[in-house]
C-alpha positions as CSV (number, residue, x, y, z in Angstrom):
1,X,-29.4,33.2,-39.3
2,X,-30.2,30.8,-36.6
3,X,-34.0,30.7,-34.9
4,X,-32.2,32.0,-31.7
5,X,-31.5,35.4,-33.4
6,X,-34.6,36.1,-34.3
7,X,-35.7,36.7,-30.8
8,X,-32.6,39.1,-30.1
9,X,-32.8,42.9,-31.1
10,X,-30.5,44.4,-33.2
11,X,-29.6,47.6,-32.3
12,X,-26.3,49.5,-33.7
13,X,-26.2,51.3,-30.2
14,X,-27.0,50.3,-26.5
15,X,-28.1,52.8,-24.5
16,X,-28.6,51.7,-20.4
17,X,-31.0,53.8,-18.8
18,X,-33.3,56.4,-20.5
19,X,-33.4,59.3,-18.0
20,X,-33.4,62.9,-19.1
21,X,-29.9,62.5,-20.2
22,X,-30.2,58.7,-22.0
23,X,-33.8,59.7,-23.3
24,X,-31.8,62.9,-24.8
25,X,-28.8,60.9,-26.0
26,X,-31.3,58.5,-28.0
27,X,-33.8,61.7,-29.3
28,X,-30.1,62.9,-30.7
29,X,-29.3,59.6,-31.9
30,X,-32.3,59.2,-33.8
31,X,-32.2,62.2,-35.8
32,X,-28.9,61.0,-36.9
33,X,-30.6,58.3,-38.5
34,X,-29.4,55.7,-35.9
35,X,-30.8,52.7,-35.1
36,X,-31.0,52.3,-31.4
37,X,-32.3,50.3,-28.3
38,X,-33.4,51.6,-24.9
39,X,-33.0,49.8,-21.2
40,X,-34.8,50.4,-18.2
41,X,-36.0,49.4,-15.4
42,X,-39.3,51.6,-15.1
43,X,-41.8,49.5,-17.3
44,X,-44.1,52.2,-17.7
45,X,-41.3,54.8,-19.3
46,X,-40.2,51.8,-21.6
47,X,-43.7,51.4,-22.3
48,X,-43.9,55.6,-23.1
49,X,-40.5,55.0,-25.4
50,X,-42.6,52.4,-27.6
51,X,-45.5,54.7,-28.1
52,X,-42.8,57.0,-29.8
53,X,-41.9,54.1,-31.8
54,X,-38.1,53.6,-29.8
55,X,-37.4,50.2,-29.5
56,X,-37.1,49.7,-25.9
57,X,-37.4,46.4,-23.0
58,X,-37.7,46.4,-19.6
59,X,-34.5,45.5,-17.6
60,X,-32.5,46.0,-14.4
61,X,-29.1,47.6,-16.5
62,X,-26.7,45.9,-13.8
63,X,-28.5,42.3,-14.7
64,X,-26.0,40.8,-17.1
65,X,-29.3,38.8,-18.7
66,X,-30.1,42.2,-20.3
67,X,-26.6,42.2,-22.4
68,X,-27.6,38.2,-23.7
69,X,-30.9,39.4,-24.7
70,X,-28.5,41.6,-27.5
71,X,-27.6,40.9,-30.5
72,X,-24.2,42.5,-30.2
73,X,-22.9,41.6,-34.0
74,X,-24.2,44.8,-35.6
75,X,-22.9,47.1,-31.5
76,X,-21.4,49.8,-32.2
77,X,-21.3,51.5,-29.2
78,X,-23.4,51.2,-25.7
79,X,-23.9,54.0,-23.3
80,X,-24.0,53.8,-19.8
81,X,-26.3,56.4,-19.1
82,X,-28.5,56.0,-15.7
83,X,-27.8,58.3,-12.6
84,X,-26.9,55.4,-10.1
85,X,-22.6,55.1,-10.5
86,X,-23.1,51.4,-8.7
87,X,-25.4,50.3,-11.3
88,X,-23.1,51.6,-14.4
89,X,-20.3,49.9,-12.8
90,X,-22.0,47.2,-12.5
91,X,-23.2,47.1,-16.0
92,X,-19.4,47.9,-16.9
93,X,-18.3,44.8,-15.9
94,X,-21.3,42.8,-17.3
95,X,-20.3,44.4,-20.4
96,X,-16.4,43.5,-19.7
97,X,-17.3,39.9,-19.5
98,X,-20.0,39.2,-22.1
99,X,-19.4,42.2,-25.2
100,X,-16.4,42.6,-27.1
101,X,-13.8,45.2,-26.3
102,X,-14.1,46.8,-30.0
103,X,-17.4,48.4,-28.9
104,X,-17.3,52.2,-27.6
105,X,-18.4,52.5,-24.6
106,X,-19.4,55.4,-22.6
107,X,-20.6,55.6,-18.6
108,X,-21.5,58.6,-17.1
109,X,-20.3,59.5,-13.3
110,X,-21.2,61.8,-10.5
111,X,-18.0,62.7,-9.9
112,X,-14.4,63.2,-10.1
113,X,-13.7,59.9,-8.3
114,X,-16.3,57.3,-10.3
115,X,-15.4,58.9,-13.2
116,X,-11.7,57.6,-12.5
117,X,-13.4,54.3,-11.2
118,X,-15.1,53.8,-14.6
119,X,-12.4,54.7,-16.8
120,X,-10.4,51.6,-15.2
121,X,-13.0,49.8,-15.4
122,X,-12.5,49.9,-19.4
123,X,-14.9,52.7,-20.3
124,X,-13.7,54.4,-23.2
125,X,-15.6,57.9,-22.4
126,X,-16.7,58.2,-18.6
127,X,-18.0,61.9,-18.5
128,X,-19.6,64.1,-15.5
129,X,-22.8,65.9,-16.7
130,X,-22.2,68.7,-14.5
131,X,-19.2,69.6,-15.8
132,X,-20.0,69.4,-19.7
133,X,-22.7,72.1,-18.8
134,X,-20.6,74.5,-16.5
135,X,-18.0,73.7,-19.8
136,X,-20.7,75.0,-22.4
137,X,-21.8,77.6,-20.5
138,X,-18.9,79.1,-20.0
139,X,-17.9,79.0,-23.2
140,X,-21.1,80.7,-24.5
141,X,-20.1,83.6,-21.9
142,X,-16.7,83.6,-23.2
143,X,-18.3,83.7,-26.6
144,X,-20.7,86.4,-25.7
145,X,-18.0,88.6,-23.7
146,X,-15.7,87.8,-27.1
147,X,-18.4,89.4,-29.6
148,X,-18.9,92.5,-26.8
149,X,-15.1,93.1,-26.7
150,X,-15.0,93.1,-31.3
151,X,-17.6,95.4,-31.3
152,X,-16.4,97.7,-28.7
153,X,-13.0,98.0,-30.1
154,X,-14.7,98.0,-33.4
155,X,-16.3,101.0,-32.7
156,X,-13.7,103.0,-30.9
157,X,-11.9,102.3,-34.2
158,X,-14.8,104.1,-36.5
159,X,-14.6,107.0,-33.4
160,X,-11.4,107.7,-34.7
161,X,-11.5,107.2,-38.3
162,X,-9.1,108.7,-40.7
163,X,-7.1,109.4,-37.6
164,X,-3.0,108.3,-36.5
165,X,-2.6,105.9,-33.7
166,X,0.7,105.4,-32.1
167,X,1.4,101.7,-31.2
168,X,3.5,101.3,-28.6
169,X,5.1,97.9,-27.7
170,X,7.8,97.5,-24.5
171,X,11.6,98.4,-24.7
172,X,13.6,95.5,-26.7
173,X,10.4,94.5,-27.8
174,X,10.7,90.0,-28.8
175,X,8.3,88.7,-31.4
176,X,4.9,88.5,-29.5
177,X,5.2,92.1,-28.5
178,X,6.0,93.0,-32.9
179,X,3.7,90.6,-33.9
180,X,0.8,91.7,-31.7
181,X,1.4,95.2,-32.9
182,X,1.7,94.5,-36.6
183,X,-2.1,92.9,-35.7
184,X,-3.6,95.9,-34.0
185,X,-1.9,98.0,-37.3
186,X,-3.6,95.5,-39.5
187,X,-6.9,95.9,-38.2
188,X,-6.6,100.1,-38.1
189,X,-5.9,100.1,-41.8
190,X,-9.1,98.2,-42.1
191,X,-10.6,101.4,-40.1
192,X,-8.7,103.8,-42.3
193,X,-6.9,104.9,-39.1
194,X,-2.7,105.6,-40.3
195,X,-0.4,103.5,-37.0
196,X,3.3,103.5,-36.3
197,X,4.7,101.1,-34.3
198,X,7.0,102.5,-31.8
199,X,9.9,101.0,-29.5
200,X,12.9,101.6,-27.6
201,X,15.9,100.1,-26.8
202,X,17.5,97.6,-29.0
203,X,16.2,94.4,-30.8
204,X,19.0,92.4,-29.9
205,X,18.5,88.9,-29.9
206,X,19.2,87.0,-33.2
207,X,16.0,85.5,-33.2
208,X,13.9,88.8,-32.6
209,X,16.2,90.6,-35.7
210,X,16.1,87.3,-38.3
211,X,12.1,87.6,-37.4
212,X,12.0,91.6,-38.0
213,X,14.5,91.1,-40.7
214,X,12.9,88.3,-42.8
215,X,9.0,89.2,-42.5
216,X,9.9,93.3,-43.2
217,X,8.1,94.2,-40.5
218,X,8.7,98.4,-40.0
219,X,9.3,99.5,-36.5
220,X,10.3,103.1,-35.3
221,X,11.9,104.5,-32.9
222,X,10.4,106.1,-30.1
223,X,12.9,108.7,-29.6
224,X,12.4,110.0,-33.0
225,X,8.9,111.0,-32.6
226,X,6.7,113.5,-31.0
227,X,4.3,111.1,-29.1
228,X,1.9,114.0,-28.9
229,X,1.8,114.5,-32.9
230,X,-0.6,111.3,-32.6
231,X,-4.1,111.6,-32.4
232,X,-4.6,108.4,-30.1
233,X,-1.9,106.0,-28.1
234,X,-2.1,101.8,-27.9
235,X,-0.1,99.9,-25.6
236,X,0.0,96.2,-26.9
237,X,2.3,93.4,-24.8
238,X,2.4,96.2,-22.6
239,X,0.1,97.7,-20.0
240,X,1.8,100.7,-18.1
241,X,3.0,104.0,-19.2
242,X,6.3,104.3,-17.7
243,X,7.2,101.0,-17.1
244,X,9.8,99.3,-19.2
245,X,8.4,101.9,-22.0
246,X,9.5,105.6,-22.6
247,X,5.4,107.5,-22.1
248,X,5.6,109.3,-19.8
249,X,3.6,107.9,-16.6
250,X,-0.3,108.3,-16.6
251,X,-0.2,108.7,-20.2
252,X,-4.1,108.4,-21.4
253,X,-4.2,105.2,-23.3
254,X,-7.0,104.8,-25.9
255,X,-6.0,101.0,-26.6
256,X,-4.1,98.1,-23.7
257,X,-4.2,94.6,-25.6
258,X,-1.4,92.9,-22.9
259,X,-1.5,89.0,-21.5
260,X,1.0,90.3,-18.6
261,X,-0.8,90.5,-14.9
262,X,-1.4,94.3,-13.7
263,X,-0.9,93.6,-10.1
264,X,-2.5,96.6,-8.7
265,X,-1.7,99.2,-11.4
266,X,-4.7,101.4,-12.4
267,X,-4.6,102.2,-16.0
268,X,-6.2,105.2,-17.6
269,X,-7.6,103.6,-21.0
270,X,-10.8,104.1,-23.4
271,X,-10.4,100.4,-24.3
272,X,-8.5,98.0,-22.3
273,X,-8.1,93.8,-22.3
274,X,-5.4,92.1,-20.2
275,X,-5.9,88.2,-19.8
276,X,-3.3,87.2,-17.6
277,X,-4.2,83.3,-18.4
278,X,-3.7,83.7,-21.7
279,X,0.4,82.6,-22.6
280,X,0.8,85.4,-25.5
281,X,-0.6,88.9,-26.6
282,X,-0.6,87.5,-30.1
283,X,-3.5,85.0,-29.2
284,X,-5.5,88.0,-28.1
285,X,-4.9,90.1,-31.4
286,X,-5.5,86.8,-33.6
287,X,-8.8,86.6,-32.2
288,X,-10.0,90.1,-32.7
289,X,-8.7,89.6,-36.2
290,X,-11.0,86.8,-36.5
291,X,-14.0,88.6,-34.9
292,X,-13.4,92.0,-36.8
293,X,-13.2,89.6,-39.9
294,X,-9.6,91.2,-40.6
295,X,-8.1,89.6,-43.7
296,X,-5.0,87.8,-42.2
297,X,-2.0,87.9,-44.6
298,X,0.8,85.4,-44.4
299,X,3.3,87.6,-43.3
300,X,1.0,88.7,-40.3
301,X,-0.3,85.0,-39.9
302,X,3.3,83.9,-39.8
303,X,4.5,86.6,-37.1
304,X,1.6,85.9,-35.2
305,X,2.6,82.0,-35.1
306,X,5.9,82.5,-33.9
307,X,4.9,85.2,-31.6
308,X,2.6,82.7,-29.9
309,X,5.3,80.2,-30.5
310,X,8.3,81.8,-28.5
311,X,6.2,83.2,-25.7
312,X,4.9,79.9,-24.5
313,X,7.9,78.3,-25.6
314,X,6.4,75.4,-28.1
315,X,3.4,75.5,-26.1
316,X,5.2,74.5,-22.5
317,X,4.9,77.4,-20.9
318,X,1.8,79.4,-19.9
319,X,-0.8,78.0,-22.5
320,X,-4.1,78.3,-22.4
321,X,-6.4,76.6,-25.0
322,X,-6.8,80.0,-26.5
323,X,-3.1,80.0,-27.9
324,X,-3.5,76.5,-29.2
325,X,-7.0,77.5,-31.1
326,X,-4.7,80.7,-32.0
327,X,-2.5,78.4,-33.2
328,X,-4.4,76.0,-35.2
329,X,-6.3,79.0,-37.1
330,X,-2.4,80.6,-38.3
331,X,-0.6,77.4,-38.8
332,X,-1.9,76.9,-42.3
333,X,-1.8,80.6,-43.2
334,X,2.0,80.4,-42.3
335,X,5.0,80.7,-44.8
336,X,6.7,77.6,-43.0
337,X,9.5,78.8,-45.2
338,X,10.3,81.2,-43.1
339,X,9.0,79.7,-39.9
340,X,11.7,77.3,-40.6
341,X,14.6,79.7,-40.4
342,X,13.3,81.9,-37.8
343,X,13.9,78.5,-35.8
344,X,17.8,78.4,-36.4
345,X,19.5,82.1,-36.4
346,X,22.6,82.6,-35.9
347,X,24.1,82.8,-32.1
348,X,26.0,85.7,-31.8
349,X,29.6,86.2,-30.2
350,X,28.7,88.1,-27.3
351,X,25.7,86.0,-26.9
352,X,27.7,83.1,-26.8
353,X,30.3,84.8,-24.2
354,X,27.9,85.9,-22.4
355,X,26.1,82.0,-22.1
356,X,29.6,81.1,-21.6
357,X,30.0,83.5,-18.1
358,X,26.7,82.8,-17.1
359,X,27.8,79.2,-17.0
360,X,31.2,80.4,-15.4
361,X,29.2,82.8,-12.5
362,X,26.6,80.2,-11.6
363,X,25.8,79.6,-7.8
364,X,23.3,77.2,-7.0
365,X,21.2,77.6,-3.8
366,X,18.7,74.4,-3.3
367,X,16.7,74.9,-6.7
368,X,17.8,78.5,-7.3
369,X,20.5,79.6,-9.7
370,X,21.9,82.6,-10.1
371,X,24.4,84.3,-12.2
372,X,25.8,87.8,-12.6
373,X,27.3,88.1,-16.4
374,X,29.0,91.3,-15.9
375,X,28.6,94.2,-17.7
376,X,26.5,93.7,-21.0
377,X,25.4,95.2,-24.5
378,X,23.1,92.7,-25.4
379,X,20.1,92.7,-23.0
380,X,17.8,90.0,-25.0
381,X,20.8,88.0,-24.4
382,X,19.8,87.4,-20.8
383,X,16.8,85.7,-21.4
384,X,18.6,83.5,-23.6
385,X,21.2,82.7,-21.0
386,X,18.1,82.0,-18.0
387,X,16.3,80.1,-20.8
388,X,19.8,77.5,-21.1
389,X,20.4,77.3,-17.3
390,X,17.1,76.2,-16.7
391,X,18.2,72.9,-18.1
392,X,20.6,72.3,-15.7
393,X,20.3,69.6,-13.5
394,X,18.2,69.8,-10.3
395,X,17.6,73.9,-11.2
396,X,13.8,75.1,-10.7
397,X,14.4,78.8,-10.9
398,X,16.8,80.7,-13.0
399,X,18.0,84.3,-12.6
400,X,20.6,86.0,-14.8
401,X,21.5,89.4,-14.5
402,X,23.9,92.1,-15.9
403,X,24.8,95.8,-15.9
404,X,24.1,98.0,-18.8
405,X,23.0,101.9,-19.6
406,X,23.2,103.2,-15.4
407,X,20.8,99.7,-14.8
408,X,21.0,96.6,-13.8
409,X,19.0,93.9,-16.4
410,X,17.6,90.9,-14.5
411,X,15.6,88.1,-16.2
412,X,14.7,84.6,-15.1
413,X,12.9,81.6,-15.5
414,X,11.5,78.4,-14.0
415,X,9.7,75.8,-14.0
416,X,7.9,75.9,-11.0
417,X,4.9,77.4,-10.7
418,X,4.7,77.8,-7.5
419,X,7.9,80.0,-7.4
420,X,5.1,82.3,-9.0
421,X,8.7,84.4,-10.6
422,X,6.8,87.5,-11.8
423,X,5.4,88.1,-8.0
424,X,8.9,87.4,-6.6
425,X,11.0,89.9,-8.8
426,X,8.0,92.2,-7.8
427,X,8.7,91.5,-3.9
428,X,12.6,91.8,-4.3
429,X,12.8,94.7,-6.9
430,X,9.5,97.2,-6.8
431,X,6.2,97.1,-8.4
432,X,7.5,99.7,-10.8
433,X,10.7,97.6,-11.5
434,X,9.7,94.5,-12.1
435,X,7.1,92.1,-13.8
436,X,6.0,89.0,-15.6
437,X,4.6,85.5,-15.4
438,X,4.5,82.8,-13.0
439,X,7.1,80.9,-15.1
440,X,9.2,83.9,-16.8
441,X,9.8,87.4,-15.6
442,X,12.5,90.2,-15.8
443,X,13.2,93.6,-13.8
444,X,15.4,96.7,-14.4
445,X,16.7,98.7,-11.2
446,X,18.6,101.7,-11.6
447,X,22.1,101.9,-10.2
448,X,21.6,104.0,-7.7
449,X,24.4,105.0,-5.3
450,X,26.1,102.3,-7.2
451,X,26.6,104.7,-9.9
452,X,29.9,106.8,-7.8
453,X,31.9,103.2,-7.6
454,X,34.5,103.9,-9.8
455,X,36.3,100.5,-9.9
456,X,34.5,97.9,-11.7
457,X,34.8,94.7,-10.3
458,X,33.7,96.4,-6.9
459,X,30.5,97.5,-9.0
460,X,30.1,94.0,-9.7
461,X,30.8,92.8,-6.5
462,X,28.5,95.2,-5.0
463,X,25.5,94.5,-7.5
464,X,26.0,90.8,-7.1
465,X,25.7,90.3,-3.4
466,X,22.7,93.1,-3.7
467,X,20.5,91.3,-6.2
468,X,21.3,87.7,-5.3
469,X,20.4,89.0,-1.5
470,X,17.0,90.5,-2.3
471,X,15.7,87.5,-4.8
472,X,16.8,85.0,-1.3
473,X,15.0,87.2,0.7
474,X,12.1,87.2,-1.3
475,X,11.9,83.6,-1.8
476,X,12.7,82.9,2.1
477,X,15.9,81.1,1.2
478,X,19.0,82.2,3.8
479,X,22.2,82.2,1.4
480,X,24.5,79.4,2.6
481,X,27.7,82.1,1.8
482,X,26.5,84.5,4.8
């Protein structure tokens, strides 16, 4: 060591400017068994940060004379840390020049703009206090409102102990609807309370019958049970009696677990949680598994997954952080086994005719496609078909639509999110008929007076020009044809 060394400090980490929030950094820092120096320009704090044994010199952080008073061979990391955003810039550039880039370097902003500023400036973190404590505190509230909801659905549980719960899921329910049910049933065993999931309609869709298929999962029909032979009723992936679901409408509901918005339904429920923001049901149950302290199998952990999985599709549409927390938490509790061939059913025929004259029937307004497929037996083939169109080439918005059972079946996608899709089916096809998600929604309208055509491509005629007129109008687009 040369004599010029011995007059440098060697600290492992820099802090500039020992405010409230430096002066906490370095307290933290210290505990951690780190060694540490302290800059400032207020003699008298520095000489207050000595008494408590912190090595610390007096210094104007933007002077770049402060930096070559450092010995920076043992720097790990320096923090910009006073509350002037000049001076950290300033001291950014100093330490630009005269530090090497393999140091960690944090600056702290007062806003959205120096933050930007600083983290071009080469800062590695630039961070607004502010917002890391509006961050934690909302996550303690989220926290705290998390615990109230386990232990008041926890205890509407032991009010009906050793009683039968009907679970309820939507008609041609997919795998976040099945999987979030096959949750709430796991956590009323654990309450010694006997559940039967119920659907109706058809699980049509290859994917939704390889995932009932290979996990076991047992579903029942709705039609062949007495709803009122249960003691209590749950809607899950669900929220409205009535809607898209054979109870009868304002059906008391002891349980709504649902992740679809209510719009300006009023639900008649003991218990109810609907988180619009949240991209699946499943996320929802997977929590209150974890709060209730549920033991999570691999055949629930694995439907849960791919629940989560399909209804954000891989995580692109309508995540929050909660499904990717979700996510993390069932991944290695998964039977990837299965996960694997879940991912590649088998497509088929009418599936693949019915892609094929959804193709065929497209008409593309601006952004907006729309295709009439005909008359259909596999509903959960629509999606499907909205899902593939969506790919196309300069296409936003997708809508697909068919005739089946006295109804027509619409569903459609986009990527837009300002379309805001679940709204606009609303607009176009009722409150009652209609429903979904910004970025993926569906409707089902009775025939109507459509029902005395008697020739059938006049039926299709006359439900083509009726739905493709009503989703224009509700989107403000004049169709070009007219």
């Amino acid at each position: 060591m040369d004599s010029s060394d011995k007059t440098k400090f060697r600290p492992t980490y820099l802090i500039l400017g020992s405010g409230s929030i430096g002066f906490a950094v370095a307290k933290e820092l210290r505990e951690r068994d780190k060694d540490l120096i302290l800059v400032d320009r207020d003699s008298q704090k520095v000489e207050t940060l000595r008494e408590e044994a912190y090595e610390a010199i007096v210094g104007d952080i933007s002077d770049p004379e402060v930096l070559r008073q450092i010995n920076v061979r043992n720097l790990v990391g320096i923090l910009v840390l006073s509350s002037d955003n000049d001076a950290n810039k300033k001291a950014l550039e100093n330490i630009k020049e005269i530090i090497s880039s393999d140091v960690y370097c944090v600056a702290r902003a007062t806003d959205i703009i120096n933050k930007q500023d600083m983290e071009s400036m080469g800062a590695d973190l630039a961070f607004i206090p502010s917002r890391i404590v509006s961050k934690s505190l909302a996550r303690s509230v989220e926290r705290a409102e998390s615990l109230r909801r386990g232990s008041k659905l926890s205890q509407w549980f032991k009010n009906i102990a050793n009683g039968t719960l009907a679970i309820v899921v939507h008609d041609n329910p997919d795998p976040d609807a099945i999987a979030s049910a096959l949750a709430l049933k796991t956590i009323a065993e654990s309450f010694n309370v006997r559940s039967s999931i119920l659907y109706h309609g058809e699980i049509g869709h290859q994917e939704n019958k390889a995932f009932v298929n290979l996990l076991g999962i047992d579903l029942n029909r709705m039609d062949e049970h007495d709803i009122s032979d249960f003691d209590e009723i749950a809607m899950v992936d669900c929220a409205v009696p009535g809607t898209n679901n054979m109870l009868p409408d304002g059906t008391h509901l002891g349980i709504v677990i649902d992740h679809h918005p209510l719009g300006d339904a009023e639900i008649d429920a003991d218990f109810l949680d609907v988180r619009p923001n949240v991209g699946a049901s499943a996320t929802i149950l997977t929590k209150y598994l974890q709060e209730l302290n549920v033991e999570i199998g691999s055949t629930l952990a694995t439907a849960l997954l791919y629940g989560i999985r399909t209804d954000t599709l891989d995580f692109k549409r309508n995540t929050d952080s909660a499904d990717l927390s979700a996510a993390s938490f069932l991944y290695p509790l998964s039977d990837h086994e299965v996960l694997d061939q879940l991912e590649r059913p088998s497509m088929s025929i009418e599936t693949l005719d019915i892609l094929g004259e959804a193709i065929n029937n497209r008409q593309v307004i601006g952004s907006y496609l729309l295709s009439n497929v005909g008359v259909v037996r596999d509903r959960d083939a629509l999606p499907q078909a909205a899902d593939y169109l969506l790919n196309l080439e300069g296409v936003s918005t997708s809508i697909v639509f068919g005739v089946s059972d006295e109804k027509i079946y619409i569903s459609g996608r986009s990527n837009d999110i300002r379309v805001r899709l679940g709204e606009v089916l609303k607009q176009a096809f009722g409150e009652s008929a209609a429903g979904g998600h910004s970025t993926a929604a569906g409707a089902q309208i009775s025939l109507g007076l459509f029902n005395d055509t008697k020739d059938r491509q006049t039926l299709l005629r006359l439900v083509n020009e009726a739905v493709v007129k009503k989703f224009l109008d509700a989107v403000g687009v004049e169709d070009v044809d007219e």
